[in-house]
C-alpha positions as CSV (number, residue, x, y, z in Angstrom):
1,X,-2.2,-1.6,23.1
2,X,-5.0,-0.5,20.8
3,X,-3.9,0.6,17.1
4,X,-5.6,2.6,15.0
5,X,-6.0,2.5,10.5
6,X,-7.4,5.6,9.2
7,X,-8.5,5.1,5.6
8,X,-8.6,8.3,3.4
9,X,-11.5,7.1,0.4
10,X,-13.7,4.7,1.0
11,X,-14.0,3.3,-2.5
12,X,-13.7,-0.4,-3.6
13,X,-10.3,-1.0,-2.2
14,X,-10.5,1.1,0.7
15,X,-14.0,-0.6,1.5
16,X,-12.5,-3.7,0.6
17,X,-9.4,-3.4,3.3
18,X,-11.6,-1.9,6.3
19,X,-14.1,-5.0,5.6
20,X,-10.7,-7.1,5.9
21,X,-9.3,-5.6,9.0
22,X,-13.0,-5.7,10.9
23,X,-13.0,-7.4,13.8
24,X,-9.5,-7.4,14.3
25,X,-8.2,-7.6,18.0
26,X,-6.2,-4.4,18.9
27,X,-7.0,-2.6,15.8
28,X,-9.5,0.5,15.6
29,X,-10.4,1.4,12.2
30,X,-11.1,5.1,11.0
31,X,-12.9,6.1,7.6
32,X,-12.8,9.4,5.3
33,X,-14.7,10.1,2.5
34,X,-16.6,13.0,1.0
35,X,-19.7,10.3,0.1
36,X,-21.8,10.0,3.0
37,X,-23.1,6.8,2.2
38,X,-19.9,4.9,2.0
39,X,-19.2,5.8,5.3
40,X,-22.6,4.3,6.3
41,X,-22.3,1.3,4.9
42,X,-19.2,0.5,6.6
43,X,-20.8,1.3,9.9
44,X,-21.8,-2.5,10.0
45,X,-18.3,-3.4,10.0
46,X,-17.5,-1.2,13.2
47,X,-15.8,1.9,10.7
48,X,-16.0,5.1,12.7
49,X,-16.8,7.8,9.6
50,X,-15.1,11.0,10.6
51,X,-15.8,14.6,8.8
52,X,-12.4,15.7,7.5
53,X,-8.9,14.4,6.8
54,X,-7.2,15.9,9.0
55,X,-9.5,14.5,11.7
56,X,-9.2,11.1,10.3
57,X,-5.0,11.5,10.5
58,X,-5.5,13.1,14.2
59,X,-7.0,9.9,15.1
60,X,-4.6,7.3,13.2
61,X,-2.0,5.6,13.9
62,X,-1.6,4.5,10.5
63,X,-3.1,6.4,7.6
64,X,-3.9,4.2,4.4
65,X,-4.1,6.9,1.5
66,X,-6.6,4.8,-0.8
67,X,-7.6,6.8,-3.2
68,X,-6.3,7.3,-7.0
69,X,-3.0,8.7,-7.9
70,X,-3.5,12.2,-9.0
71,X,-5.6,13.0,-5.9
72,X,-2.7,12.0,-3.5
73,X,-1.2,14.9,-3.0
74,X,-4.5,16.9,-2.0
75,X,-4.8,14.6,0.4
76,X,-1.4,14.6,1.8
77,X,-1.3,18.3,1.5
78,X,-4.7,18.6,3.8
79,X,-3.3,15.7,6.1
80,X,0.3,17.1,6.6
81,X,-0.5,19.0,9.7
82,X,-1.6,16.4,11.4
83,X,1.2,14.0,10.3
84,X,4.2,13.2,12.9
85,X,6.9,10.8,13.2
86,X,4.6,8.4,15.5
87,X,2.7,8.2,12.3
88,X,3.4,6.0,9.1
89,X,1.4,6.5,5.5
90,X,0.7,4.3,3.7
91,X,-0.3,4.3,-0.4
92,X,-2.1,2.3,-2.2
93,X,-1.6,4.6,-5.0
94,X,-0.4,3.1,-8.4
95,X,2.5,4.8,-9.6
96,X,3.1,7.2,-7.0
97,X,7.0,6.4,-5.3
98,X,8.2,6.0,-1.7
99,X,10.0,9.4,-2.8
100,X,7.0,11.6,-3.8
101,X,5.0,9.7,-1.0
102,X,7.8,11.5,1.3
103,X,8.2,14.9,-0.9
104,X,4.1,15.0,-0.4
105,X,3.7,14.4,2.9
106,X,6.7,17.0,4.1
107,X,9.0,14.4,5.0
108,X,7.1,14.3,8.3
109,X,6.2,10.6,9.1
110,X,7.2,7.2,7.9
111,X,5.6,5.9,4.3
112,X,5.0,2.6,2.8
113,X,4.3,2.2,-1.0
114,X,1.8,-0.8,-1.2
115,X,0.2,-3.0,-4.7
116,X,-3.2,-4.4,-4.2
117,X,-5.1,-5.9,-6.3
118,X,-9.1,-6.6,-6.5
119,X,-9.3,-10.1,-5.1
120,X,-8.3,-8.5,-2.1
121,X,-11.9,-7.2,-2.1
122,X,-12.9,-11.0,-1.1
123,X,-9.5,-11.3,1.1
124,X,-7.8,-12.9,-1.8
125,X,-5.5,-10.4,-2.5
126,X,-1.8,-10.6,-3.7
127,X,-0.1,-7.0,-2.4
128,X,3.5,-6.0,-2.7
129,X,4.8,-3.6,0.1
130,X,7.8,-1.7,-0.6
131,X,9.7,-0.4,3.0
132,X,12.8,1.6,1.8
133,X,11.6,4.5,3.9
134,X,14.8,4.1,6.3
135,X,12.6,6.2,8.7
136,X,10.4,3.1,8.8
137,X,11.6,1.3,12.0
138,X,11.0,-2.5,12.8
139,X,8.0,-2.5,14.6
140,X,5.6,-0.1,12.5
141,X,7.2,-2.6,9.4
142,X,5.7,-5.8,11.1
143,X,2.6,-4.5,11.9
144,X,1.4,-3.1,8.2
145,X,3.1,-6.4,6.8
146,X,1.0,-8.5,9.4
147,X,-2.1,-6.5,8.4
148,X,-2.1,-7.0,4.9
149,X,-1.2,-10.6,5.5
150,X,-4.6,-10.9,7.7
151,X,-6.0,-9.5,3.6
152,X,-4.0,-11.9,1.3
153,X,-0.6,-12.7,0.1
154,X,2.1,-10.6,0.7
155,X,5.5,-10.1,-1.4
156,X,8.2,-7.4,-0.1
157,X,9.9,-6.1,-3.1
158,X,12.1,-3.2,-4.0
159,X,10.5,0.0,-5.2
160,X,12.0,-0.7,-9.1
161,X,10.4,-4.6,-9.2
162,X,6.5,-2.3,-8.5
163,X,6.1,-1.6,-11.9
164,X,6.6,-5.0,-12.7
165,X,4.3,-6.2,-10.1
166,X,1.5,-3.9,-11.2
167,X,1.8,-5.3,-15.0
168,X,1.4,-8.5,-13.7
169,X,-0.6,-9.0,-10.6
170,X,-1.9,-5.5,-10.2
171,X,-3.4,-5.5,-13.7
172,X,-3.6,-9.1,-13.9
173,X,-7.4,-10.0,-12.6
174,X,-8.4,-7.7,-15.8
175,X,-6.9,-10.1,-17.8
176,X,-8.2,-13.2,-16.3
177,X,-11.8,-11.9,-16.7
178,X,-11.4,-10.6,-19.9
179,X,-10.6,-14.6,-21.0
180,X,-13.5,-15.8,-19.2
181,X,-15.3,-13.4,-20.8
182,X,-14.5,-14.8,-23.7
183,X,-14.9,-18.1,-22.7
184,X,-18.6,-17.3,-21.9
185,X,-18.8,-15.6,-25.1
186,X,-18.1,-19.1,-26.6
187,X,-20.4,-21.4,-24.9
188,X,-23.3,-19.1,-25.3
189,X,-22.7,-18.9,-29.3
190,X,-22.9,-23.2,-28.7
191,X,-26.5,-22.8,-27.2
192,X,-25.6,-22.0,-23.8
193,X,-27.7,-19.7,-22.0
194,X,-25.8,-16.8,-20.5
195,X,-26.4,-17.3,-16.7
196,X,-25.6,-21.1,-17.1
197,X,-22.3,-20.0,-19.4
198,X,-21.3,-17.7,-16.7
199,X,-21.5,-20.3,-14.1
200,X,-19.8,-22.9,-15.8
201,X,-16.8,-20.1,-16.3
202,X,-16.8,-19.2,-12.8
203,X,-16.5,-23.1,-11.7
204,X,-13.9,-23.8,-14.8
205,X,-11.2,-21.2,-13.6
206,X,-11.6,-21.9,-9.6
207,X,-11.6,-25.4,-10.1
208,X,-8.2,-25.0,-12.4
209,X,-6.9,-22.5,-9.7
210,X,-7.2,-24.7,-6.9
211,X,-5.6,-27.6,-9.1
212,X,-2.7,-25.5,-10.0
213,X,-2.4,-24.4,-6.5
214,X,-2.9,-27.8,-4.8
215,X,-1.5,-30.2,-7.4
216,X,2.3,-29.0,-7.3
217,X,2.8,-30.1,-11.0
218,X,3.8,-27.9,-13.6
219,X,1.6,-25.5,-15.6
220,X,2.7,-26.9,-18.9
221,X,2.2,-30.7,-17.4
222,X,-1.3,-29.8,-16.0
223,X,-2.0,-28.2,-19.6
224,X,-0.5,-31.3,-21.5
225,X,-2.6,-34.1,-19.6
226,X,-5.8,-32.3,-20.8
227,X,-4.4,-32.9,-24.5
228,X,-5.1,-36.2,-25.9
229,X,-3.7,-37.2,-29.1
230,X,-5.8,-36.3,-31.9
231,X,-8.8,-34.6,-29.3
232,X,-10.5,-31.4,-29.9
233,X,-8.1,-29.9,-26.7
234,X,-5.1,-30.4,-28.9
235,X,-6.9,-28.3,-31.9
236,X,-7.9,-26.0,-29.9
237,X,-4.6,-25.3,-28.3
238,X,-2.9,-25.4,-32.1
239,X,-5.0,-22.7,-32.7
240,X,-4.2,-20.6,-30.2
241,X,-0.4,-21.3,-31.2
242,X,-0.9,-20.4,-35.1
243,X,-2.8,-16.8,-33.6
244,X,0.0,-16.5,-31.9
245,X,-2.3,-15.9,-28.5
246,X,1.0,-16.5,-25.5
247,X,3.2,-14.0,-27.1
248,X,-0.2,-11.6,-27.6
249,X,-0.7,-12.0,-23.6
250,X,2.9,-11.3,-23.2
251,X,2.7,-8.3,-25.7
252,X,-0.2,-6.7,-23.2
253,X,1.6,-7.2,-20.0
254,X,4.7,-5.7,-21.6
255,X,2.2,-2.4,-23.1
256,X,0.6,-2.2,-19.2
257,X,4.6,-2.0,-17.5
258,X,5.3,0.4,-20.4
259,X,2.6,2.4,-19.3
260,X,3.1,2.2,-15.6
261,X,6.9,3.8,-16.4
262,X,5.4,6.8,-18.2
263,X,3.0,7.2,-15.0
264,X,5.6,7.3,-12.8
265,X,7.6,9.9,-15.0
């Protein structure tokens, strides 16, 4: 039995998901967006570009809404005469609930809330799902879980953990390439040239990734056995302690779940 994702916006993350999905047996894939050429260049990845929403949600079996919060309910608004309860919506929408997912889409299908975030564009993403639609029956619950799966790493949480989520995961890549970029910013003021800096960045962070990930030792071990007594790791990392630079990261993740609260509001 063939199944078929129709994406509305075909940006990065929508791009990103169809590209993840291609090829998958069973699974037909559907694209919407007012830019021509985004359609075209999925075309490779066997995307059928369609003119209209509501052609796109004719044709789906599940409609992936991927496109940013305050255009979500022009989109569900265009789509909800097409919408039926053999359909299920799904959001990738920060801040946008399960309830105004419903409320926009007249209560007329099945929704799923879902948090990506951009590794997913290089099927390492980390996604929370949120199913407390209770229309949302067993089946149709396995399938989206299995398909973000076939994307990345999936978490089911309850709609109130999302914010929390976003803060950290969702916003979280930012963070990580804003230290790298600083990291870069470093070894090119020690003689580095920038392409070579860049590079060495890259390497550093997957390499420490992969040994966090692989190693199953504690962060705070893996950071103490680069710290020799008296070595220029153990300066560096007193530094960062008199700056005050952990409880400054936590200060920011704090400010971007602040901010995801008022959103929601």
């Amino acid at each position: 039995m063939q199944t078929t994702l129709g994406c509305i916006g075909c940006g990065n993350m929508g791009s990103a998901i169809l590209r993840g999905l291609s090829g998958r047996e069973g699974l037909r894939l559907v694209g919407c967006d007012p830019t021509g050429a985004k359609l075209a260049a999925l075309a490779d990845a066997g995307v059928e570009g369609v003119a209209d929403i509501a052609a796109a949600v004719r044709a789906s079996d599940i409609v992936l809404v991927a496109v940013k919060p305050g255009q979500v309910g022009a989109v569900l608004g265009a789509a909800m005469p097409e919408l039926d309860s053999g359909k299920v919506v799904v959001s990738i929408a920060s801040g946008v609930s399960v309830g105004s997912l419903r409320e926009m889409s007249g209560g007329r299908c099945p929704v799923v809330r879902v948090m990506p975030n951009t590794p997913a564009m290089v099927g390492a993403g980390v996604f929370a799902l949120c199913f407390e639609d209770a229309t949302l029956d067993e089946v149709r619950r396995t399938l989206v879980k299995e398909l973000f799966e076939a994307l990345g790493r999936v978490l089911v949480l309850p709609e109130e953990k999302f914010n929390a989520f976003t803060a950290v995961v969702g916003c979280g890549p930012a963070y990580v390439f804003h230290f790298m970029e600083a990291v870069v910013e470093a070894a090119v003021t020690l003689g580095f040239p920038r392409h070579e800096a860049t590079d060495m960045v890259v390497d550093l962070f997957a390499g420490s990734v992969k040994l966090a990930a692989t190693s199953g030792t504690h962060l705070s071990l893996l950071r103490e056995a680069v710290c020799s007594p008296a070595g220029n790791t153990i300066a560096a990392m007193n530094q960062f302690d008199r700056d005050a630079v952990r409880g400054r990261i936590i200060d920011a993740i704090l400010a971007a779940y602040r901010r995801g609260q008022e959103m929601e509001r």
